[in-house]
VEXFINU-627421 format. One record per residue: x, y, z of N, C-alpha, C in turn. Coordinates in steps of 0.001 Angstrom, whole numbers, padded with zeros to 6 digits, always signed. Example, Ala and Ser with C-alpha at 12.3 -4.5 7.8 and 13.67 -1.06 7.14 Angstrom:
2
+013190-005690+007800+012300-004500+007800+013200-003300+007800+012850-002250+007080+013670-001060+007140+012900+000030+007870
end
This chain:
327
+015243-062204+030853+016477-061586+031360+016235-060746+032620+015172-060320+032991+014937-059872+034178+015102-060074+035117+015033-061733+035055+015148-062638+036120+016639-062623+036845+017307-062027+035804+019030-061997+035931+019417-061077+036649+018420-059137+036565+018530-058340+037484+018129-058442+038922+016925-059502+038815+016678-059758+040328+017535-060784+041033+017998-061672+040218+019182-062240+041177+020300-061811+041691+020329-060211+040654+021643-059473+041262+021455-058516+042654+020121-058070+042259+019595-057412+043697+019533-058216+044514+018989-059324+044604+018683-060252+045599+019883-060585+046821+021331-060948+045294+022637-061200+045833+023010-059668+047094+022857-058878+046650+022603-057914+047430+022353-057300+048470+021037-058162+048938+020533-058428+050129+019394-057370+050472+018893-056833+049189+017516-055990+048961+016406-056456+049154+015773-055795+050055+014410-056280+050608+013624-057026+049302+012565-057736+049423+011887-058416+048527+011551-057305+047571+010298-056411+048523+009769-055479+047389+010488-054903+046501+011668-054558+046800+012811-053581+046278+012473-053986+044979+013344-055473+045112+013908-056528+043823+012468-056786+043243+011203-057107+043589+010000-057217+043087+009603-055687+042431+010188-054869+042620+010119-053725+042324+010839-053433+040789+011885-053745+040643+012683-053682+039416+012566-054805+038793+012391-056052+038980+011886-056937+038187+010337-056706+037514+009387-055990+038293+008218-056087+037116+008139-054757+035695+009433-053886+036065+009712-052786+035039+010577-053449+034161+009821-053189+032661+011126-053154+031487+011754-052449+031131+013025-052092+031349+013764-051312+031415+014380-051352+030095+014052-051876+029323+014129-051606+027543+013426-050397+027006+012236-050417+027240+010993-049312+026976+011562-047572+027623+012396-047389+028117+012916-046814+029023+014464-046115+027999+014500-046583+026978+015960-046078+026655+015661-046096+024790+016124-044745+024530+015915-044066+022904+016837-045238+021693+017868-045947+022610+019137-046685+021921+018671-048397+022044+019391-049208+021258+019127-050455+021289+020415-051222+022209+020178-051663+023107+020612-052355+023609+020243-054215+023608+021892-054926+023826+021185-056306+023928+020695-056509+025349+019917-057843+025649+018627-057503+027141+019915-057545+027969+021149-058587+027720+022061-058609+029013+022846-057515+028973+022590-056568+028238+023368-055387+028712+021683-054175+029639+020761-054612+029468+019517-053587+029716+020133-054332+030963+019135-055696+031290+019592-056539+032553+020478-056514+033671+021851-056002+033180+022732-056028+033967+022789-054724+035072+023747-054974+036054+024008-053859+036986+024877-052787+036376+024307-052010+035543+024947-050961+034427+024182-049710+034388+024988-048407+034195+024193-047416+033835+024230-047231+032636+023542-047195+031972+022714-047291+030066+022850-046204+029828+022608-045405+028779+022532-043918+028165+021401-044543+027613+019931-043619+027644+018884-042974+027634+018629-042517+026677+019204-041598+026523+019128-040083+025117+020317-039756+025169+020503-039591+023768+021756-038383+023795+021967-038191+021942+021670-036985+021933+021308-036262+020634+022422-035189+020170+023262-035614+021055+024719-034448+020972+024720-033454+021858+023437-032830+022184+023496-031584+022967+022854-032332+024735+021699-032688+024495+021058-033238+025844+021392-034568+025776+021512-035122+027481+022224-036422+027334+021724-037290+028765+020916-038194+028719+020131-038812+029987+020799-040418+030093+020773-040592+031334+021068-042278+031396+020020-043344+032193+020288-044051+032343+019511-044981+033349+020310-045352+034189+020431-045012+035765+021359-045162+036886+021466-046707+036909+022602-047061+037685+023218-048795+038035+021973-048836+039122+021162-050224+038373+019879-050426+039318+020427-050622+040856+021979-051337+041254+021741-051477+042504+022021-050670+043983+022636-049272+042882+022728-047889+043736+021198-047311+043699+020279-047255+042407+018638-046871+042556+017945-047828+044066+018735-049092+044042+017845-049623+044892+018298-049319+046660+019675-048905+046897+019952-048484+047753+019339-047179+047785+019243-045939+046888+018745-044895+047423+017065-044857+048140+016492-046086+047391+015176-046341+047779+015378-046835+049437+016168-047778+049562+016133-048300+051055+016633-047349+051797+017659-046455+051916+017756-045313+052286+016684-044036+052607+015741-043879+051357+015100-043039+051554+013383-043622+052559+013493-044932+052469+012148-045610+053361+011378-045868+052375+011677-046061+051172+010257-045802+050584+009402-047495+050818+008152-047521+050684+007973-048747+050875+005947-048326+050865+005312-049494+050205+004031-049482+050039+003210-047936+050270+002641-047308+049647+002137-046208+050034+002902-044733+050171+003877-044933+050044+004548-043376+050511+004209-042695+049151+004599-041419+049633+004492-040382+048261+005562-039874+048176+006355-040235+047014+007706-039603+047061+007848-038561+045639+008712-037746+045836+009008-036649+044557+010411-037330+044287+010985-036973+043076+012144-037500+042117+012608-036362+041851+014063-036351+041575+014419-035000+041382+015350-035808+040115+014774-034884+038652+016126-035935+038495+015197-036907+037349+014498-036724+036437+013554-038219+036047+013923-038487+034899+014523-038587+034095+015007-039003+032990+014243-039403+032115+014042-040575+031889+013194-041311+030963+011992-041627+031424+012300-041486+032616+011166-042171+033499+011495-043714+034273+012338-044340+034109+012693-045936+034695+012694-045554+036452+013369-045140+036392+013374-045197+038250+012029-044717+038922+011719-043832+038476+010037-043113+038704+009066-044244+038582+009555-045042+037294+008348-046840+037404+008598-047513+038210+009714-047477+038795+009900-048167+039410+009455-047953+040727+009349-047113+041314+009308-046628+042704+007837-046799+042621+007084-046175+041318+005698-046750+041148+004668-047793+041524+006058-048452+041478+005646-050229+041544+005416-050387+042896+006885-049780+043677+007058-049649+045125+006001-049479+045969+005769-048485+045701+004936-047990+046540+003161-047997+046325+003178-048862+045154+001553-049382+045036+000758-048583+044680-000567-048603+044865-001492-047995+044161-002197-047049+045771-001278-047507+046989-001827-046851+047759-000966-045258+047743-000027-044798+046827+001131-044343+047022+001271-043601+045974+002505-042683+045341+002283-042151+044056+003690-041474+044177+004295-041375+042708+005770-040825+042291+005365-039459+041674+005901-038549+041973+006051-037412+040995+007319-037096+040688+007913-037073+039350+009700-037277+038843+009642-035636+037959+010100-035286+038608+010589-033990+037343+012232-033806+036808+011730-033324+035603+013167-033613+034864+013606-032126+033643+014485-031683+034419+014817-030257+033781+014619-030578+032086+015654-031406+031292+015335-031276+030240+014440-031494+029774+013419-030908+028982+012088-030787+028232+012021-031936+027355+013073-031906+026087+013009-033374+025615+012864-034537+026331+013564-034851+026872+013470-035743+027639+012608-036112+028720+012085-034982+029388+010958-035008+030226+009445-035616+029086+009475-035236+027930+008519-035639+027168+008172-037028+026899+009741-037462+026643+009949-039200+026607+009747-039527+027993+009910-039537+028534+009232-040052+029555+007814-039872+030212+007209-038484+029909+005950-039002+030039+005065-040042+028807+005898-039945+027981+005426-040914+026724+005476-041889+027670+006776-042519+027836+006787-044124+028392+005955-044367+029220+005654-043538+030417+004971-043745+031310+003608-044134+031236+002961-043177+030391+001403-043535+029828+001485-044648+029191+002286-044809+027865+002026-046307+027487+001942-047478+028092+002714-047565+029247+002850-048807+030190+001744-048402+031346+000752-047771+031194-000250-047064+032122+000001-047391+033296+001030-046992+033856+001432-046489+035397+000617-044944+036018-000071-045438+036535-000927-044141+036072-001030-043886+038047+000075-044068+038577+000394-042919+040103+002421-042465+039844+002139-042605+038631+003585-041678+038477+003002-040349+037396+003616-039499+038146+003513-038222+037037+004719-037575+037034+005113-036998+036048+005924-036811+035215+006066-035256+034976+006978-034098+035316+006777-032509+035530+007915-032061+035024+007850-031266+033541+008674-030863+033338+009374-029590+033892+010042-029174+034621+010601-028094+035438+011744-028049+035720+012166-027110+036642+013340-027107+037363+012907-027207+039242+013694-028723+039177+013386-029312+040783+013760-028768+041735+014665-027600+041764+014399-026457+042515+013528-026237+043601+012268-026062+042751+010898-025586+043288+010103-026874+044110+010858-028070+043746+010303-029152+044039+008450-029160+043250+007610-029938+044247+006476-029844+043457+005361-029404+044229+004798-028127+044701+004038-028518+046001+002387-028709+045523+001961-029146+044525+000674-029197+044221+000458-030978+044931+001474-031930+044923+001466-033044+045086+001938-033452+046855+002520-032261+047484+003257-032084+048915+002138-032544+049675+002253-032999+051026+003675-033157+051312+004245-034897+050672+005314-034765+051265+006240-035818+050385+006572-036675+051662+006681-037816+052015+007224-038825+052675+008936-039120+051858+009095-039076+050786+010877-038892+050436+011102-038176+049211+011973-037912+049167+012853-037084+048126+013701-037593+048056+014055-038348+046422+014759-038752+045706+015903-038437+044692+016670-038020+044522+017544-036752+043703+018368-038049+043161+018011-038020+042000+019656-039058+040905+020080-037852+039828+020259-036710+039826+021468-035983+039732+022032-035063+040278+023712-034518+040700+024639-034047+041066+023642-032439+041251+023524-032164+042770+023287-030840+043020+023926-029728+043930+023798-028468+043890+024338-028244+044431+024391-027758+046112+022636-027623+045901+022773-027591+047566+020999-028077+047734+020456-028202+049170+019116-028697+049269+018378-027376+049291+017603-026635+048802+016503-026007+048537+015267-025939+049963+015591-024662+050257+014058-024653+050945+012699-025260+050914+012626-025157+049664+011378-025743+049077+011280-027335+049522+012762-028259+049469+012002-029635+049556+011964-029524+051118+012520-028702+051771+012500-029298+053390+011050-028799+053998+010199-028014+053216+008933-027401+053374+008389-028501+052373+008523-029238+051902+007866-030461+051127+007680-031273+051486+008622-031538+052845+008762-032893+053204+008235-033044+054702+007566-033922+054824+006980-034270+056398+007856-034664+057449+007927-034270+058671+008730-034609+059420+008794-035635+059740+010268-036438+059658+010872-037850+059915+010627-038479+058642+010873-037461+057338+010992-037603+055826+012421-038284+055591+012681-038438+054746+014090-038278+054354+014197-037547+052970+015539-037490+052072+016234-037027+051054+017004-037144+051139+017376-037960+049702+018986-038934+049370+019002-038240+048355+019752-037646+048454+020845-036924+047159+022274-036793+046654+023248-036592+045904+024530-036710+045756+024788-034966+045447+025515-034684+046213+025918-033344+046291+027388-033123+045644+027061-031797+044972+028427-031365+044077+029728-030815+045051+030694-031710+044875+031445-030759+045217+032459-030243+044479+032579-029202+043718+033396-028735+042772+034878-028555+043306+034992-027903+044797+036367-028352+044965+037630-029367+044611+037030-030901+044395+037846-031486+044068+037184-032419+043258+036018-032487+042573+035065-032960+041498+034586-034103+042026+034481-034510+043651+033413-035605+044339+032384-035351+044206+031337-036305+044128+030247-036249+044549+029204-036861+045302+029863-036916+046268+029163-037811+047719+027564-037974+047832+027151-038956+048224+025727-039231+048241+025080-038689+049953+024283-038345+050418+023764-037898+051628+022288-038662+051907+022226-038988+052904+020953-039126+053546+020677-038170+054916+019388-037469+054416+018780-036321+055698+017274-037004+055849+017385-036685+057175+016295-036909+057998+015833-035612+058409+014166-035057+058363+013738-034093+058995+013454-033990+060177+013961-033381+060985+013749-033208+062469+013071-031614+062873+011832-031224+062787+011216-030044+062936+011547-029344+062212+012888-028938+062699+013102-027255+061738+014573-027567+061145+014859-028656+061245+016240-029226+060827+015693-030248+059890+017301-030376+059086+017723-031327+058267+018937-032298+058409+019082-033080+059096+019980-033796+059673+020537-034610+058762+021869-034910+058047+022344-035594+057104+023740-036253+057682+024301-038058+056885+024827-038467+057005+025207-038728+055648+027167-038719+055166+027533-039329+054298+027106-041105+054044+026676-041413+052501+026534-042913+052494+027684-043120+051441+027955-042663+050134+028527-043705+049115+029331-042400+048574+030001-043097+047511+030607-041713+045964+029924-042204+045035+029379-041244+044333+028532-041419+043228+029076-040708+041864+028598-041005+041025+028361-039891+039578+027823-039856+038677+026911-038592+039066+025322-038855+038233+025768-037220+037165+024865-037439+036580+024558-035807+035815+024580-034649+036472+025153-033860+036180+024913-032513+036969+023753-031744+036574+022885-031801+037990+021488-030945+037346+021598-029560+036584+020695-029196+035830+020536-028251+035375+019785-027484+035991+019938-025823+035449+018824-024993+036416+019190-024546+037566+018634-023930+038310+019074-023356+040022+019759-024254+040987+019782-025739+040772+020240-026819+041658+021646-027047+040985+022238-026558+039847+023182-026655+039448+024625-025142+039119+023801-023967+039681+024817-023105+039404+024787-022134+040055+024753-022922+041764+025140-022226+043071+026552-021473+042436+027481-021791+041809+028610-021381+042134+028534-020156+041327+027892-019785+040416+027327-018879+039539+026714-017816+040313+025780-018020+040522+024975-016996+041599+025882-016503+043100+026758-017234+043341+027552-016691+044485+028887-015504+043628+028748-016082+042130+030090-015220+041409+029234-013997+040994+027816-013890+041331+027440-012350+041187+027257-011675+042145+027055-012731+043078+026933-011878+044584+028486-011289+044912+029288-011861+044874+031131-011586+045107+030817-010180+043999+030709-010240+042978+030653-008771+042358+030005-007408+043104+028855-007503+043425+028827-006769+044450+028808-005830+045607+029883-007886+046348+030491-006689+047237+032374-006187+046839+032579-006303+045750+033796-005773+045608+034070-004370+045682+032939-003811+046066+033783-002561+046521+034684-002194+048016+034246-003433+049078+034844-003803+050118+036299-003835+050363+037032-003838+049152+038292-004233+048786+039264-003092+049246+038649-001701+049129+038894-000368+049475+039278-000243+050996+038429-001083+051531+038749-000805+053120+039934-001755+053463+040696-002288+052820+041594-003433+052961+041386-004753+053201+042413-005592+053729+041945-007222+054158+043030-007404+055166+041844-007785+056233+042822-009106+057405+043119-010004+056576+044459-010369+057000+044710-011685+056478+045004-013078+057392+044538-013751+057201+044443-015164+058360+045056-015972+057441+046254-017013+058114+046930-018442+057320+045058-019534+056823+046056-019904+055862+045244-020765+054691+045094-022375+055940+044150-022543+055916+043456-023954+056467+043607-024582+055691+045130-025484+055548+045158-026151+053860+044896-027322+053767+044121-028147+054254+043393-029604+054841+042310-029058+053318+042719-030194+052419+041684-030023+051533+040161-030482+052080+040453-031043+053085+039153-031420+053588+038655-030148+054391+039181-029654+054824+037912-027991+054975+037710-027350+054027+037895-027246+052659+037704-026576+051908+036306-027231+051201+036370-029058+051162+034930-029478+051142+034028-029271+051743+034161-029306+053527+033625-029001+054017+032914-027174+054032+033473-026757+053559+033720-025122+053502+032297-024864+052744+032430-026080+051396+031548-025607+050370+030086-026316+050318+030251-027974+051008+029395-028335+051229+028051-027401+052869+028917-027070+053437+028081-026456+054819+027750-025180+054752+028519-024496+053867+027821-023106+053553+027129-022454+052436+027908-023445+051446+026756-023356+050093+027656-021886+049732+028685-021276+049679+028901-019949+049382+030607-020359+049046+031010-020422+048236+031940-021188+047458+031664-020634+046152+032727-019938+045594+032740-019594+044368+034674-019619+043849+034249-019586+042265+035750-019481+041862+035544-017784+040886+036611-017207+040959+036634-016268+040182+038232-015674+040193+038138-015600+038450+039775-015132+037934+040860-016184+038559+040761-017327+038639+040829-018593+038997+041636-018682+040609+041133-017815+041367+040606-017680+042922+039460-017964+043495+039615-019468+045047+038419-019425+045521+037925-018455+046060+037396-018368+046152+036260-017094+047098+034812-017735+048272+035313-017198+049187+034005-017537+049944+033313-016154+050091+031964-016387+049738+031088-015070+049605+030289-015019+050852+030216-014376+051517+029314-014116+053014+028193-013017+052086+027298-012673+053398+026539-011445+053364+026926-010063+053657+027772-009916+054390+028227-009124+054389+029736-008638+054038+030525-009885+053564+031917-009537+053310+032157-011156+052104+033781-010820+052042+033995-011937+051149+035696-012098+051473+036053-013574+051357+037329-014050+051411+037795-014817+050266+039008-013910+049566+039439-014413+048739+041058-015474+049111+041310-016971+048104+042109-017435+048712+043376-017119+047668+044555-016385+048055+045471-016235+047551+046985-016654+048092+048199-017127+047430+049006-017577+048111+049131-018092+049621+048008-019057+049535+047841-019666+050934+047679-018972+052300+047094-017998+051610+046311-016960+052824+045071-016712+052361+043916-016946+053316+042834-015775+053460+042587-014259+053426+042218-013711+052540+042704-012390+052602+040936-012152+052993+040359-011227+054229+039526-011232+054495+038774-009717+054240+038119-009345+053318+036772-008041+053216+035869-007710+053794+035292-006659+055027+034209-006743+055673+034296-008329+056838+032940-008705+056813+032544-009541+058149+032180-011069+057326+033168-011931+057679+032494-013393+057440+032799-014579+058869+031955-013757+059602+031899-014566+061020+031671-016438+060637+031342-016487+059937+030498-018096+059821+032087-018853+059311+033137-018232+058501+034547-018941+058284+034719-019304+059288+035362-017929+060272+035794-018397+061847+035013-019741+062111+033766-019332+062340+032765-020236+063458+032863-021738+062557+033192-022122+061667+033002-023197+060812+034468-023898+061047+035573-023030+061279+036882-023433+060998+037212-023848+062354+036429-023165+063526+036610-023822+064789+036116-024812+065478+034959-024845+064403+034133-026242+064958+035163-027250+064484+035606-027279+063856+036212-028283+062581+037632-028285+063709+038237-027476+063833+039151-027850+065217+038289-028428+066123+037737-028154+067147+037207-028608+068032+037050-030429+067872+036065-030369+066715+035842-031682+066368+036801-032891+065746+038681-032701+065853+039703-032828+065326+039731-032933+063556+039477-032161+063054+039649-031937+062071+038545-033300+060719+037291-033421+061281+036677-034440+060502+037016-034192+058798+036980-035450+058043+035983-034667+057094+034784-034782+056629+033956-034474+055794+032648-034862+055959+032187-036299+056015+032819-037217+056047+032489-038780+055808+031928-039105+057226+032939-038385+058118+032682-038827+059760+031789-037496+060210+030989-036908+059623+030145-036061+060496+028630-035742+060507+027894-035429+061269+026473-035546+060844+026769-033664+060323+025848-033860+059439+025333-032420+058740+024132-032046+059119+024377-030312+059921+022588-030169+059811+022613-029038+059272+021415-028956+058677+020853-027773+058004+019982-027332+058427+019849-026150+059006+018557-025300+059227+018121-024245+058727+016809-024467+058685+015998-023079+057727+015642-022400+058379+015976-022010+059629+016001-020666+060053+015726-019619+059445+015375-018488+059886+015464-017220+059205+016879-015931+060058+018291-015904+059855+018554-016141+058344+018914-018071+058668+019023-018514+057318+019768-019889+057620+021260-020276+058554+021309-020879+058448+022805-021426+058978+023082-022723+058750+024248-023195+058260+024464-024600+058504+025781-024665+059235+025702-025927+059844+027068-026411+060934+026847-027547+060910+028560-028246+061576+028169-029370+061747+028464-030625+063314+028436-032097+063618+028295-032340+064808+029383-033427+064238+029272-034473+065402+030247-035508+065792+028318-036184+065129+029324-037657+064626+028103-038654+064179+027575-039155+065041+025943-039611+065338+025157-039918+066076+024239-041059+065541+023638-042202+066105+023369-042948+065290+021572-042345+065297+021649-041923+063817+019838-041681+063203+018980-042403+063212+019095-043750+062619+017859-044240+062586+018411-045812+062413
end
């Protein structure tokens, strides 16, 4: 039945290795539940584990195989996984990238991170390793990284992988956007001190657990705070009601919170709460302005048509451009 997944990749138009790639993994060995082979076989995402409380799947092989062609991977690279489930995609990339090359997959849940280093050893794939953590931190005992791989829903990219990753790296990930419950897939390219990203697909994977999953949390303690700001009053500026800046809002600044069921954008030094279709503004959040005018300037994109960059600057900043062709 294998033979059935590689004719579907193939149909596809996936490089050889790709499809030689997922055809020599059994993707039975890979999942706690019984499945029949033409349901393992098929272009399907499987459930993994799920014990009532923790709950893992096996992604639709022919979005795994796009994030691979996306991310470059190919003979030799060293890539990190964000995201490893059982372990199937991590064998797979295994395969990919040969014995000149090596996977490291970490996977927040502990159970499950266990089953999969089980699987892994038994089928002695022995340049995939397997880290139970929070991918956060990424991995730097194994750095640097030629790609970064993310198959679940996060909420923003981490210092850590862009200091992981070698320049003219990539990282394909699907980013949360809680505003309106998308979750768009990204490809970034490292450019020195930048992170240059383009929208590719809509996805919907798991929402990570851990620090990559509850940006919106940590911005609802920072908004606490600064609420004593509230004292000095609020400018108020009309509501930018293009639901598409409000994605954009949350994807480019990472400072997006809900509280007492008001958005809030949290700055460093001030905070804007959104009420009856006004901005009511606290202290200093220069980066709204500067974000809301680019976004004029640029006629009102939304993120589908724009390149994203991220820089790690000290402090950070993100903004964004008119699309350019990357690579």
């Amino acid at each position: 039945m294998r033979e059935r997944l590689r004719r579907i990749l193939e149909f596809y138009g996936f490089k050889e290795d790709i499809v030689e790639a997922f055809a020599s993994v059994p993707r039975e060995r890979f999942t706690e539940r019984s499945y029949p082979e033409s349901i393992v076989y098929s272009d399907s995402v499987i459930v993994t584990y799920d014990d009532g409380k923790t709950y893992s799947t096996s992604s639709q092989p022919s979005l795994m195989a796009s994030f691979m062609d996306w991310a470059g991977i190919k003979r030799g690279s060293r890539v990190l996984e964000i995201g490893g489930g059982t372990g199937y995609n991590a064998s797979v990339m295994g395969k990919l990238v040969g014995e000149e090359g090596y996977v490291v997959s970490i996977e927040y849940e502990e159970k499950v991170c266990e089953i999969g280093k089980r699987n892994v050893e038994s089928l002695g794939y022995r340049n995939v390793f397997i880290v139970c953590g929070d991918g956060y931190h990424g991995f730097s005992n194994k750095a640097p990284y030629d790609a970064i791989l993310c198959t679940v829903g996060i909420d923003e990219i981490p210092k850590s992988w862009f200091e992981q990753l070698v320049n003219g790296g990539r990282i394909v990930a699907p980013l949360n956007v809680h505003i309106t419950g998308r979750q768009p897939a990204f490809v970034f390219v490292k450019r020195e001190e930048e992170l240059i990203g383009v929208y590719k697909t809509e996805t919907r994977f798991i929402m990570a657990g851990g620090r990559l999953g509850n940006l919106w949390e940590r911005n609802r303690e920072k908004l606490l705070k600064l609420k004593e700001l509230e004292e000095t009053g609020a400018l108020e500026i009309p509501y930018f009601k293009e639901t598409s800046f409000l994605e954009l809002l949350e994807l480019l600044t990472g400072r997006l919170t809900r509280d007492r069921g008001k958005y809030h954008y949290v700055g460093e030094e001030g905070f804007a709460v959104l009420e009856r279709r006004i901005w009511r503004v606290f202290g200093k959040v220069e980066e709204l302005y500067y974000l809301f005018n680019e976004w004029k300037n640029h006629n009102f994109p939304g993120f589908e048509r724009i390149q994203i960059v991220l820089s790690f600057h000290t402090p950070p900043k993100r903004f964004f451009l008119k699309v350019t062709n990357l690579w």
